[in-house]
KOLDRENLO-448927 format. One line per field, with one value per residue (C-alpha): residue number from 1; residue in three letters; x, y negated, z. Coordinates in steps of 0.5 Angstrom, whole numbers, plus 500, padded with zeros to 3 digits. Example, Ala and Ser with C-alpha at 12.3 -4.5 7.8 and 13.67 -1.06 7.14 Angstrom:
2
resi	1 / 2
resn	ALA / SER
xx	525 / 527
yy	509 / 502
zz	516 / 514
# end
This chain:
436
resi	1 / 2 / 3 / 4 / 5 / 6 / 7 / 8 / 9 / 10 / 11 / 12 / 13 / 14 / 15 / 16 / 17 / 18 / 19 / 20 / 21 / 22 / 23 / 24 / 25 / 26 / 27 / 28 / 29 / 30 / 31 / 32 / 33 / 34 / 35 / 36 / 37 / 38 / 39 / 40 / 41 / 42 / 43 / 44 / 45 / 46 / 47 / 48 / 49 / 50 / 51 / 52 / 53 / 54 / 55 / 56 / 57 / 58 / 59 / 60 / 61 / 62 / 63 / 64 / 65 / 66 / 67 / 68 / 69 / 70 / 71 / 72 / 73 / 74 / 75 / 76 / 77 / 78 / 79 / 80 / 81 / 82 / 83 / 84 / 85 / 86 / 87 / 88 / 89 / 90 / 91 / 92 / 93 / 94 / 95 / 96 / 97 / 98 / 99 / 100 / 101 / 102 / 103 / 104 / 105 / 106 / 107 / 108 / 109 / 110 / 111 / 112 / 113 / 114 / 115 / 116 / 117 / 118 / 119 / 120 / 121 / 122 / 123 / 124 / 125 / 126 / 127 / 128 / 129 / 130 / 131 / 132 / 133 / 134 / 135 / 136 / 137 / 138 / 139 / 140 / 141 / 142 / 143 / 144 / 145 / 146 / 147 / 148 / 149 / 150 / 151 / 152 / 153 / 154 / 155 / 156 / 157 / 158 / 159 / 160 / 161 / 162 / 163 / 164 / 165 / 166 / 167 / 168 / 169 / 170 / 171 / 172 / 173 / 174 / 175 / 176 / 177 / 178 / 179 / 180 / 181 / 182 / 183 / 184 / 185 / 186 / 187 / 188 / 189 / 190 / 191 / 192 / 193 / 194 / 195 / 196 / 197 / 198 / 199 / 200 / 201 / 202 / 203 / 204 / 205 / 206 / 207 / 208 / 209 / 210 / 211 / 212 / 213 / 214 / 215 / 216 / 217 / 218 / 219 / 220 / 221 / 222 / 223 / 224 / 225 / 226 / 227 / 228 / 229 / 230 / 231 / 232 / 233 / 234 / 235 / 236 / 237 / 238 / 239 / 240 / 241 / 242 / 243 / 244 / 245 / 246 / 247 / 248 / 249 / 250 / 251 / 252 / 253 / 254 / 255 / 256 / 257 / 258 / 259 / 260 / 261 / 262 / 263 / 264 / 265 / 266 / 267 / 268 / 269 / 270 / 271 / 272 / 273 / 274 / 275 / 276 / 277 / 278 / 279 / 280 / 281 / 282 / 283 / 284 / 285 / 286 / 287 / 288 / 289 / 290 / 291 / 292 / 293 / 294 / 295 / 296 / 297 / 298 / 299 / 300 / 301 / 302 / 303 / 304 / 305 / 306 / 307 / 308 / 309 / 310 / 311 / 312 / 313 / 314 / 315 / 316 / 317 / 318 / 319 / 320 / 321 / 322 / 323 / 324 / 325 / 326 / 327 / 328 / 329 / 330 / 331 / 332 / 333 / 334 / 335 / 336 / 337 / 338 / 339 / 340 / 341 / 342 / 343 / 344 / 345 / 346 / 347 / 348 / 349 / 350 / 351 / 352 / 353 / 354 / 355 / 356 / 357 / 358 / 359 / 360 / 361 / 362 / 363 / 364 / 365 / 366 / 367 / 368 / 369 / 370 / 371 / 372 / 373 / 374 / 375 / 376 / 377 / 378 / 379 / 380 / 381 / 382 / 383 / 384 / 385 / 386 / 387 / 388 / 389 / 390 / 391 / 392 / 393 / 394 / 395 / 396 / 397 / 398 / 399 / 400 / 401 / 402 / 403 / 404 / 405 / 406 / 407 / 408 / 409 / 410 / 411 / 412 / 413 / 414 / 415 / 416 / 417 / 418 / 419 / 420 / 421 / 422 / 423 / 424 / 425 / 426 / 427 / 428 / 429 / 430 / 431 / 432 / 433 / 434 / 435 / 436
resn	UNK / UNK / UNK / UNK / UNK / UNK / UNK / UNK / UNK / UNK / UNK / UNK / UNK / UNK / UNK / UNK / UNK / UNK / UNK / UNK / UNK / UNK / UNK / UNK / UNK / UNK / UNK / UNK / UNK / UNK / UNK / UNK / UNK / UNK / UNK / UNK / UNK / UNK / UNK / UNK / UNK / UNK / UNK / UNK / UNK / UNK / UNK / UNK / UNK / UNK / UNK / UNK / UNK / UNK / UNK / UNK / UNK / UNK / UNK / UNK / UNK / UNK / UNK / UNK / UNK / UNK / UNK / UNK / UNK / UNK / UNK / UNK / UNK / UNK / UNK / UNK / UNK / UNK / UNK / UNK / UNK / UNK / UNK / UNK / UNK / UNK / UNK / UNK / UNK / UNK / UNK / UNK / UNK / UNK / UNK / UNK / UNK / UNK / UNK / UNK / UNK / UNK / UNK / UNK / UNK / UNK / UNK / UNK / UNK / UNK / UNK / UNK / UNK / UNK / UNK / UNK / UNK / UNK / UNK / UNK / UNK / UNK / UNK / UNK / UNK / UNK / UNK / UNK / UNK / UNK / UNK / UNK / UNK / UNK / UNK / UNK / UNK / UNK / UNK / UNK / UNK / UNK / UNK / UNK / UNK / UNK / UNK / UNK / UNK / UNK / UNK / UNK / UNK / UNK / UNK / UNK / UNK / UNK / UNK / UNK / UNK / UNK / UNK / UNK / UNK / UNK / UNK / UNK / UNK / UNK / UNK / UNK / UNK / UNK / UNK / UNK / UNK / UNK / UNK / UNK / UNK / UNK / UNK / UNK / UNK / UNK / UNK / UNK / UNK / UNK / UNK / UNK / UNK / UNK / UNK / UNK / UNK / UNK / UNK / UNK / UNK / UNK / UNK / UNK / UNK / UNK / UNK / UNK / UNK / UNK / UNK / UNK / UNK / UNK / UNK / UNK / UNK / UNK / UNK / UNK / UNK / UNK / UNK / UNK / UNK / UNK / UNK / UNK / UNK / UNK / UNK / UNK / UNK / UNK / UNK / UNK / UNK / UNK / UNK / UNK / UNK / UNK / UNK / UNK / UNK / UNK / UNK / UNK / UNK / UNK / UNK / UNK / UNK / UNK / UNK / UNK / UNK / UNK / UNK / UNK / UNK / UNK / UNK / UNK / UNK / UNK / UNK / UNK / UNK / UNK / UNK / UNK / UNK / UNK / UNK / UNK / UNK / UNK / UNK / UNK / UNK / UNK / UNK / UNK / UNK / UNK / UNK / UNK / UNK / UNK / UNK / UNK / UNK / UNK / UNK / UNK / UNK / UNK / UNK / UNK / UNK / UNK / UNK / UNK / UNK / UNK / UNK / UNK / UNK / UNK / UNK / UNK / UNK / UNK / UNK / UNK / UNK / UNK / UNK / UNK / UNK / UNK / UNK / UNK / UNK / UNK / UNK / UNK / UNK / UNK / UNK / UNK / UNK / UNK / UNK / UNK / UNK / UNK / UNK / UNK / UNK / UNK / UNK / UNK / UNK / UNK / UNK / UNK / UNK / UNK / UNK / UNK / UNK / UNK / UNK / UNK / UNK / UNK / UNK / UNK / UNK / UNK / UNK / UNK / UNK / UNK / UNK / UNK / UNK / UNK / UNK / UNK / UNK / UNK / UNK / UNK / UNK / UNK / UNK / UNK / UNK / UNK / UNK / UNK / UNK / UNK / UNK / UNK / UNK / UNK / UNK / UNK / UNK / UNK / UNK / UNK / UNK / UNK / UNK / UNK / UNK / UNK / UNK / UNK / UNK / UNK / UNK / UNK / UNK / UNK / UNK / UNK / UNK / UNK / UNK / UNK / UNK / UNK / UNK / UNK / UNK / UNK / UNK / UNK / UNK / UNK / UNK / UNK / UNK / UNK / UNK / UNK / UNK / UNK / UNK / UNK
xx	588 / 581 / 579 / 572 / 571 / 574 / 570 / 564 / 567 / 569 / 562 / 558 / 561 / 563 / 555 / 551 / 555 / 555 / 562 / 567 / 568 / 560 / 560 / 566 / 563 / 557 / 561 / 565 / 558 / 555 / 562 / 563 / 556 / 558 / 565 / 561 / 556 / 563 / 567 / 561 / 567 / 571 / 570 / 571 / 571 / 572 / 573 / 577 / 577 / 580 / 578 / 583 / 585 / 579 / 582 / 580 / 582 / 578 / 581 / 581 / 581 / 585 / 588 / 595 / 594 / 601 / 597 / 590 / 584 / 579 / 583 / 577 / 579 / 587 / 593 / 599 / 605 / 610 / 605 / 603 / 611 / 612 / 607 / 609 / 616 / 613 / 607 / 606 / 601 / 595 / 594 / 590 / 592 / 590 / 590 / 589 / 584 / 581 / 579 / 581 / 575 / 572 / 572 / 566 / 562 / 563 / 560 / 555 / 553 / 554 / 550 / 543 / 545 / 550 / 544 / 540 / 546 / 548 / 540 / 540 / 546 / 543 / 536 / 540 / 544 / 537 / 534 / 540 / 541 / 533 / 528 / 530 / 528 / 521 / 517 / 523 / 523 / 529 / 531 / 534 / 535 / 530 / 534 / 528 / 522 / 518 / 512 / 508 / 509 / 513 / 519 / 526 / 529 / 537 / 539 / 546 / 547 / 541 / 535 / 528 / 520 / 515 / 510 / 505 / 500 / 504 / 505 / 500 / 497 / 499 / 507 / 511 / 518 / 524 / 530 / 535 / 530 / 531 / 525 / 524 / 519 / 516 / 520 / 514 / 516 / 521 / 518 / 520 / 520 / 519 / 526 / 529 / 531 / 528 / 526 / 525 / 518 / 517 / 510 / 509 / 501 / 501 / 498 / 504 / 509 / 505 / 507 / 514 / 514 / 511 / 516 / 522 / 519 / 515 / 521 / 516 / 512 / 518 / 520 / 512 / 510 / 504 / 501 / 499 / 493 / 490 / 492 / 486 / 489 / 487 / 494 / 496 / 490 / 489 / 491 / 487 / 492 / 489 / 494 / 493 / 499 / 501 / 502 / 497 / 501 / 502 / 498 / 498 / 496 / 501 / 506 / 505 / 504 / 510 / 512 / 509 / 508 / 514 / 513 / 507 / 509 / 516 / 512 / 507 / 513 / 515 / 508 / 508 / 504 / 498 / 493 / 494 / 488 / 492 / 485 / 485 / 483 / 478 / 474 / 468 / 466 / 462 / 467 / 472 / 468 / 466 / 473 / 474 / 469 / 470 / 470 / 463 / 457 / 454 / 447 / 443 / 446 / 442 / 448 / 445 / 449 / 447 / 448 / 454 / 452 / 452 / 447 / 449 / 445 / 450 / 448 / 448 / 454 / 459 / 455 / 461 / 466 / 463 / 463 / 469 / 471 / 467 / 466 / 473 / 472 / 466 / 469 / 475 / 472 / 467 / 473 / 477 / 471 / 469 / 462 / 459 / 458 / 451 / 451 / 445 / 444 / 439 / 434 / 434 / 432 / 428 / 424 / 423 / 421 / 415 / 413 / 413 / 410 / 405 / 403 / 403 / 397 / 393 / 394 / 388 / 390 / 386 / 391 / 393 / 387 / 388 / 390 / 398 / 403 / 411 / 415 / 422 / 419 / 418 / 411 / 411 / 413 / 407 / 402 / 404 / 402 / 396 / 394 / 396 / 391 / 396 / 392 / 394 / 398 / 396 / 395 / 402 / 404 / 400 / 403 / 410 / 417 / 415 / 407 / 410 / 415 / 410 / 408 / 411 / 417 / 418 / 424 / 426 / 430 / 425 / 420 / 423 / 424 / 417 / 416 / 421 / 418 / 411 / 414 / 418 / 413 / 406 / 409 / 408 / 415 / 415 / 416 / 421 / 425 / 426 / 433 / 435 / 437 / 439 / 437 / 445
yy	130 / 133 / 126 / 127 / 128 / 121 / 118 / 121 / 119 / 112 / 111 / 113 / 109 / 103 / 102 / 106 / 105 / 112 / 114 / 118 / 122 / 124 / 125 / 130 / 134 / 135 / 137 / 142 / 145 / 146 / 149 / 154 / 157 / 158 / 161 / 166 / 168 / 169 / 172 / 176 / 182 / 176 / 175 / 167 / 163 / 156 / 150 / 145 / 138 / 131 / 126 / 122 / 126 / 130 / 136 / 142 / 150 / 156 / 159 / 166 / 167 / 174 / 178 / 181 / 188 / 193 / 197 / 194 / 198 / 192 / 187 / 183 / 181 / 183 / 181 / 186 / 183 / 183 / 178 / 175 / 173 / 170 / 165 / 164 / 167 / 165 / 169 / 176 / 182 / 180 / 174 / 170 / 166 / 163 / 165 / 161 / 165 / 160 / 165 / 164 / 158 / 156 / 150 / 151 / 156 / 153 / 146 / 150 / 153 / 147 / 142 / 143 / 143 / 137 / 133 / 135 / 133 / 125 / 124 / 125 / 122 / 116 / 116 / 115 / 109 / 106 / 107 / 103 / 098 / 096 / 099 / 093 / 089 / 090 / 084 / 080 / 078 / 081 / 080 / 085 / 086 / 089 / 096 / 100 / 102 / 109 / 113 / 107 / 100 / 101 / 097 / 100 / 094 / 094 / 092 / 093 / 098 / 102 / 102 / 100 / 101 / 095 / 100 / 096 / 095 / 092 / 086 / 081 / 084 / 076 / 077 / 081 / 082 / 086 / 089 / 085 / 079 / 078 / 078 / 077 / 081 / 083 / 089 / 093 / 099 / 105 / 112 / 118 / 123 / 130 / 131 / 129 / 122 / 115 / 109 / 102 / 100 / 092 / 088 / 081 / 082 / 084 / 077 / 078 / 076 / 069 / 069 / 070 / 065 / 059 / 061 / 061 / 054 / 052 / 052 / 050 / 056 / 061 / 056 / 057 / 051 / 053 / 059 / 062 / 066 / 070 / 070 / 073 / 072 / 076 / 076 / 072 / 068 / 065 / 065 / 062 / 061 / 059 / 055 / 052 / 048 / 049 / 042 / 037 / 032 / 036 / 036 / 043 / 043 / 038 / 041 / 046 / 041 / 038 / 030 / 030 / 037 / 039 / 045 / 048 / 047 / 051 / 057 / 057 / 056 / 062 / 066 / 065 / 058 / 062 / 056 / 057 / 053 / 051 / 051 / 048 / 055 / 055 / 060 / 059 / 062 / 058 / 052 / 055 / 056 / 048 / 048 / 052 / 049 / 041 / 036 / 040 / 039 / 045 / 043 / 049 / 054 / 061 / 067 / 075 / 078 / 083 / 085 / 079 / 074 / 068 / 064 / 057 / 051 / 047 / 041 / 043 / 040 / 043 / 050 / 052 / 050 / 054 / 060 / 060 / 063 / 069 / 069 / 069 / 064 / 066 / 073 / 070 / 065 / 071 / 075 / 069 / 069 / 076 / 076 / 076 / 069 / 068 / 061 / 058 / 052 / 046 / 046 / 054 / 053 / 048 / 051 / 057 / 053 / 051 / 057 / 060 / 054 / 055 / 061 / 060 / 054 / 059 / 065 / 066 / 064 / 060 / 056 / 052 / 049 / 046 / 040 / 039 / 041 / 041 / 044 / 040 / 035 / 028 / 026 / 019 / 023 / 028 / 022 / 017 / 024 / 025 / 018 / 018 / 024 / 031 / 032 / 041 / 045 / 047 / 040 / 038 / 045 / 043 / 035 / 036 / 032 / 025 / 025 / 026 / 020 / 016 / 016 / 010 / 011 / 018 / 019 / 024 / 027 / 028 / 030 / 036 / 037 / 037 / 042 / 046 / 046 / 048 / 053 / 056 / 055 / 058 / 064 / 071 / 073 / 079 / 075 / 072 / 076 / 081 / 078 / 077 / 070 / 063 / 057 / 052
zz	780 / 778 / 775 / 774 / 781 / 783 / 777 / 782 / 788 / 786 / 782 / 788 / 793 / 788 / 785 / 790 / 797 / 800 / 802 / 798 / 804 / 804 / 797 / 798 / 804 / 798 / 795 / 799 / 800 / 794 / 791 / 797 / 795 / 788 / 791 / 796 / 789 / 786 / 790 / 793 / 797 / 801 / 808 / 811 / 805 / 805 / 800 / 801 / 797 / 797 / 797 / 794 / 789 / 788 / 787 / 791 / 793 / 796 / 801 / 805 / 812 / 812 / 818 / 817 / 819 / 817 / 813 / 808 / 808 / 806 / 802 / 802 / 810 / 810 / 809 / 809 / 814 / 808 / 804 / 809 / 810 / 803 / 805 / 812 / 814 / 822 / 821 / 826 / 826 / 830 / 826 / 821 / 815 / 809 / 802 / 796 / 792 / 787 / 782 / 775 / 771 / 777 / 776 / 771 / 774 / 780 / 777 / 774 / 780 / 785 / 780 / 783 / 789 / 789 / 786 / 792 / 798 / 793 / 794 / 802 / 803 / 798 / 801 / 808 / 805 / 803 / 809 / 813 / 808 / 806 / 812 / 816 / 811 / 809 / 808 / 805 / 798 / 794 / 787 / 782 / 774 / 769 / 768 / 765 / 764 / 766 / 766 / 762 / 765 / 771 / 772 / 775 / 778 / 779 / 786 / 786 / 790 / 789 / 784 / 786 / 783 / 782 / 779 / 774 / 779 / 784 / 778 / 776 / 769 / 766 / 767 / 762 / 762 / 758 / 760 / 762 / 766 / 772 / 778 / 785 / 789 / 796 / 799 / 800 / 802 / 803 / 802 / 801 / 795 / 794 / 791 / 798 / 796 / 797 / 793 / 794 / 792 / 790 / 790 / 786 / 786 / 795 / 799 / 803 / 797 / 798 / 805 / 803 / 798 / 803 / 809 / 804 / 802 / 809 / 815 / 819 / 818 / 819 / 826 / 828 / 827 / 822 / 822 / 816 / 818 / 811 / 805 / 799 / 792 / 785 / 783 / 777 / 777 / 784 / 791 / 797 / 803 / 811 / 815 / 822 / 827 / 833 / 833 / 833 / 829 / 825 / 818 / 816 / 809 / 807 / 810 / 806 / 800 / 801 / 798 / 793 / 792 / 791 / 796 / 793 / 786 / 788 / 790 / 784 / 779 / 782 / 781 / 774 / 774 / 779 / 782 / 789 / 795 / 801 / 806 / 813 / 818 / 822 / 827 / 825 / 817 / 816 / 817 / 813 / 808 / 807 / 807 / 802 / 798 / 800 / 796 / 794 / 799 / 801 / 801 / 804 / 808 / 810 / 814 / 814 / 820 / 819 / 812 / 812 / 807 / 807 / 802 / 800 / 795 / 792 / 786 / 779 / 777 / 783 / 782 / 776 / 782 / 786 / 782 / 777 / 772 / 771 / 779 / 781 / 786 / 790 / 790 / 794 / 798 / 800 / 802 / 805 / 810 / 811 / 808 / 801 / 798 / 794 / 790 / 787 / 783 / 787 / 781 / 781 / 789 / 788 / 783 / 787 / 793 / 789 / 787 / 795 / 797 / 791 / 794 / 801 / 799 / 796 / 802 / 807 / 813 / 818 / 821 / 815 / 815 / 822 / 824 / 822 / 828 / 824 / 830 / 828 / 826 / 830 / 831 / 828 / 822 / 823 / 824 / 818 / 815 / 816 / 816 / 809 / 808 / 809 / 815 / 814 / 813 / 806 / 803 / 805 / 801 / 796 / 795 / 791 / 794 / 791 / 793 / 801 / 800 / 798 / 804 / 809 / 813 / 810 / 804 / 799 / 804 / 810 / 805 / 803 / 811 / 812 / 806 / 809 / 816 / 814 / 810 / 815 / 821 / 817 / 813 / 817 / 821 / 818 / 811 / 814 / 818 / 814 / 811 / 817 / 815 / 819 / 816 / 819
# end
């Protein structure tokens, strides 16, 4: 018995899953190229191994001729009858022709070409065992690490990569750590084998994560429409019901919590929004953002941003650190997303104004119209004096609430439509933005 050859068998089909008879026809493969480059002169050589025993012959396939011209391919009849007593001229058989130390020249010769056949024959069982399975969440052992930061991830049957950037830069793990991740992958590799790549930083390992967690989500019921996230640090997850009684976000909430904190547990304590979905950005924008007031809001169609004001207070909110999320909010509604603190706006706003008293055009000389604007309002105004367009531009917010029947809110209303109404269309237009 050949005990290295079982050990080989035995290993490859205990810890790898591949067939003790696949990895012998490997085998016989590899070990008749070594037999033909060592017995160059025979003809219908062929290589025998069990694959029980793991012991092996070389056969020759010889005719049995009366006289022997080319021993490579003939047998006289008197030897061929020691073999086979039965045997007549004409025929075939075959003739032990192991040579002598073959079985280390042979290993020698057959490595390379053995290692190319285990890894096709192993690529196969990865791709039947795994390629199904892509977009679940598997769990392995920490085996190794390779080429810097790359982890080698023991499955059981077979070995899977989660490489550094597939992993958020806060986690840290050593040999031996157990670690779930997002199948991510089955892809080939150069040297005719196959990997499993893993993910713990893909938005879809969130997904995974919430339909284990969420059994509505898995049945149909809530309906995960986008993940953004920046992997260790924060997650936005948009969902919506295709139930009406069913509350989305507290689905995915769970009592007191219990669902979502499962989740964030698992993400190594990554903060995690759960946002009502909506068609419209701007809508799932105030969603995102809610409870902050968006105070003003202006969208660029053309070069998709959206522009929001929000009060001093909530502008850090709005922003995060070092503008996390904005950044994610933006990607969550498709657009870039500029935030601006009210008082910065309205110093802004003064200065604009400021300037359009002063400019030379002539209508802002004639009697006040503000489109948008409603005429009692308009004429408590010039009641009180602010009969043209400049001179309410030259009044501030407080001096226009003073006036009756008009308060901090509409005088801003009213700054803001003689503004828009008096300055030229090309000032205005060039950023293409809509006042919502």
């Amino acid at each position: 018995m050949n005990k290295d050859l079982v050990a080989i068998f035995e290993y490859m089909e205990r810890e790898r899953g591949i067939k003790r008879e696949l990895v012998a026809q490997a085998i016989e493969e590899a070990l008749l190229i070594a037999a033909r480059k060592r017995l160059h002169d025979q003809a219908n050589v062929r290589v025998n191994v069990n694959a029980k025993t793991g012991d092996f012959e070389v056969l020759c396939e010889k005719m049995i001729v009366e006289e022997v011209e080319n021993p490579g391919v003939e047998i006289a009849l008197d030897v061929a009858r020691e073999i086979d007593p039965d045997c007549a001229l004409g025929e075939f058989i075959d003739i032990e022709i192991t040579p002598e130390g073959f079985g280390r020249i042979a290993a020698q010769a057959a490595k390379q070409v053995i290692a190319q056949k285990l890894r096709s024959a192993e690529r196969d069982v990865i791709y039947e065992e795994y390629r199904h399975r892509i977009g679940e969440i598997v769990s392995g052992t920490v085996k190794r690490f390779v080429r810097g930061a790359n982890l080698m991830v023991d499955l059981g049957k077979v070995e899977a990569i989660m490489p550094a950037k597939e992993y958020p830069k806060t986690e840290r793990y050593q040999v031996g750590d157990r670690v779930h991740g997002l199948l991510l992958t089955v892809q080939d590799l150069e040297n005719g084998g196959a990997e499993v790549v893993l993910s713990r930083s893909h938005p879809d390992f969130v997904r995974a994560l919430f339909e284990q967690e969420v059994p509505e989500i898995s049945d149909g019921t809530v309906v995960i429409e986008k993940i953004v996230r920046e992997a260790g640090y924060r997650a936005k997850i948009c969902v919506r019901s295709n139930d009406s009684r069913v509350d989305p976000v507290g689905t995915c909430v769970g009592v007191r919590g219990a669902r979502v904190k499962a989740v964030v547990r698992e993400l190594e304590n990554e903060k995690v929004d759960i946002i009502p979905y909506a068609d419209d950005p701007v809508l799932l924008l105030q969603n995102a953002l809610d409870p902050v007031e968006i105070r003003k809001i202006s969208v660029n169609e053309a070069d998709k941003v959206i522009s929001i004001v929000v009060d001093d207070e909530a502008y850090a909110t709005v922003i995060g650190r070092k503008g996390l999320n904005a950044r994610l909010n933006g990607l969550l509604i498709g657009y870039d997303l500029e935030a601006q603190k009210m008082s910065e706006y309205q110093r802004l706003m003064t200065v604009t104004r400021a300037e359009l008293a002063e400019s030379s055009n002539p209508a802002l000389d004639q009697k006040l119209k503000i489109p948008g604007i409603t005429s009692l309002v308009v004429d408590n105004l010039i009641d009180a004096g602010y009969d043209t367009a400049r001179k309410v531009l030259r009044a501030g917010t407080e001096d226009l609430a003073s006036v009756p029947g008009i308060s901090l809110e509409m005088a801003e209303r009213v700054l803001e439509g003689v503004q828009t109404a008096y300055t030229p269309a090309d000032t205005l237009g060039h950023s293409d933005r809509e006042e919502r």
